[in-house]
C-alpha positions as CSV (number, residue, x, y, z in Angstrom):
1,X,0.0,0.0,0.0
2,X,1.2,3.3,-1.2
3,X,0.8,6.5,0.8
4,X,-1.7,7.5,-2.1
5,X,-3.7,4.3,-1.6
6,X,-3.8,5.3,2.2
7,X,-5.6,8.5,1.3
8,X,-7.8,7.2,-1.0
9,X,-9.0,4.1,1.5
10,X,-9.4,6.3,4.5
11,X,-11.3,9.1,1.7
12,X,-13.6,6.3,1.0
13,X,-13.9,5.1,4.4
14,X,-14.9,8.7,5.7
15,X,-17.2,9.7,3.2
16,X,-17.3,13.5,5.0
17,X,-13.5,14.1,4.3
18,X,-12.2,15.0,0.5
19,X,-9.4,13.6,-0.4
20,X,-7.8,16.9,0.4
21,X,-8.7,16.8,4.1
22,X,-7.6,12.6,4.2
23,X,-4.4,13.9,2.5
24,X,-3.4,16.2,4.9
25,X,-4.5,14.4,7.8
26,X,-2.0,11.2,6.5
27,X,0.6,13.6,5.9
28,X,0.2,15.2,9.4
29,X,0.1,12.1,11.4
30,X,3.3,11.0,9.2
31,X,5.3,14.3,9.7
32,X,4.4,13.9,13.4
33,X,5.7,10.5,14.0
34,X,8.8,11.4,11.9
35,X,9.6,14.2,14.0
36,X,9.5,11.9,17.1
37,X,11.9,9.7,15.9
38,X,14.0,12.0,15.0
39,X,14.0,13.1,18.6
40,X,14.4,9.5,19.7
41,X,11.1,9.0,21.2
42,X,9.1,5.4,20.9
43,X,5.9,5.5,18.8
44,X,3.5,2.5,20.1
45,X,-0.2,2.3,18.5
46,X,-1.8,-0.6,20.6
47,X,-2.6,-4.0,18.1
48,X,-0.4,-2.6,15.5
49,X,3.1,-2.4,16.8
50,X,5.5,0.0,17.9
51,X,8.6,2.0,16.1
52,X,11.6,3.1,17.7
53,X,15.5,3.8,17.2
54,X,18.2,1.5,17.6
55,X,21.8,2.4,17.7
56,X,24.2,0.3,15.4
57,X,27.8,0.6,16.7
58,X,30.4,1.3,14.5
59,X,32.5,-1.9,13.1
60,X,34.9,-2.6,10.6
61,X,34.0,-3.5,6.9
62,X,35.0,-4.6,3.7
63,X,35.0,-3.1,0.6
64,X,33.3,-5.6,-2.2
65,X,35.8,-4.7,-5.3
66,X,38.9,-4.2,-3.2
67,X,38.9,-6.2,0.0
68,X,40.5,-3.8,1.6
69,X,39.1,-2.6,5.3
70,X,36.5,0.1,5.9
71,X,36.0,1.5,9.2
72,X,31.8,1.7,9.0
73,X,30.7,4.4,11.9
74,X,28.1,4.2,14.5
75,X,24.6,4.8,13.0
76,X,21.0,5.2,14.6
77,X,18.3,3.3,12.2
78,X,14.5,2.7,12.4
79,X,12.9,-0.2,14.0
80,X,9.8,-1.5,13.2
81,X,8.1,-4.1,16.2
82,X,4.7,-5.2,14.8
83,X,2.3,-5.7,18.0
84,X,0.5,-9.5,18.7
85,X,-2.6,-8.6,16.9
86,X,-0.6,-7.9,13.8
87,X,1.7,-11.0,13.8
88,X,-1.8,-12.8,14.4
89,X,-3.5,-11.8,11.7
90,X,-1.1,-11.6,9.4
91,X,0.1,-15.8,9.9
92,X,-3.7,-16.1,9.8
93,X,-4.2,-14.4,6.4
94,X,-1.2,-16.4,5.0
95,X,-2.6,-20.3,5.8
């Protein structure tokens, strides 16, 4: 599902908001939970799962073409837990 396909589902799900208003409400909600994460703050929505940052320390490398070492630095990243509900119904969905 595309962000696009997000506002068009939650357009036709809410029959009172355009696809203007579902637009910028996606976009809000999206901007907001970026900024948090940025910040280093834990997102959880209940039954859907919860995002946070995880640190990846720095370790050493190699370079594909050359072999030669690469010192890689330390790097924060992403994480994406799904919640119970979701891991449920998603091995549900697939037998």
């Amino acid at each position: 599902m595309t962000r696009s396909d997000l506002v068009e589902a939650l357009a036709l799900r809410f029959p009172h908001l355009t696809v203007r208003d579902a637009e910028q409400a996606v976009k809000t909600i999206l901007d907001a939970m970026g900024d948090a994460m940025v910040k280093g703050h834990r997102i959880e929505i209940r039954g859907f799962g919860s995002f946070s940052v995880t640190r990846r320390p720095p370790r050493v490398g190699r370079n594909p073409r050359t072999g030669e070492s690469v010192v890689i630095p330390e790097k924060k990243v992403p994480h994406f837990k799904p919640g119970k509900a979701l891991r449920e119904a998603v091995d549900a969905a697939a037998t």
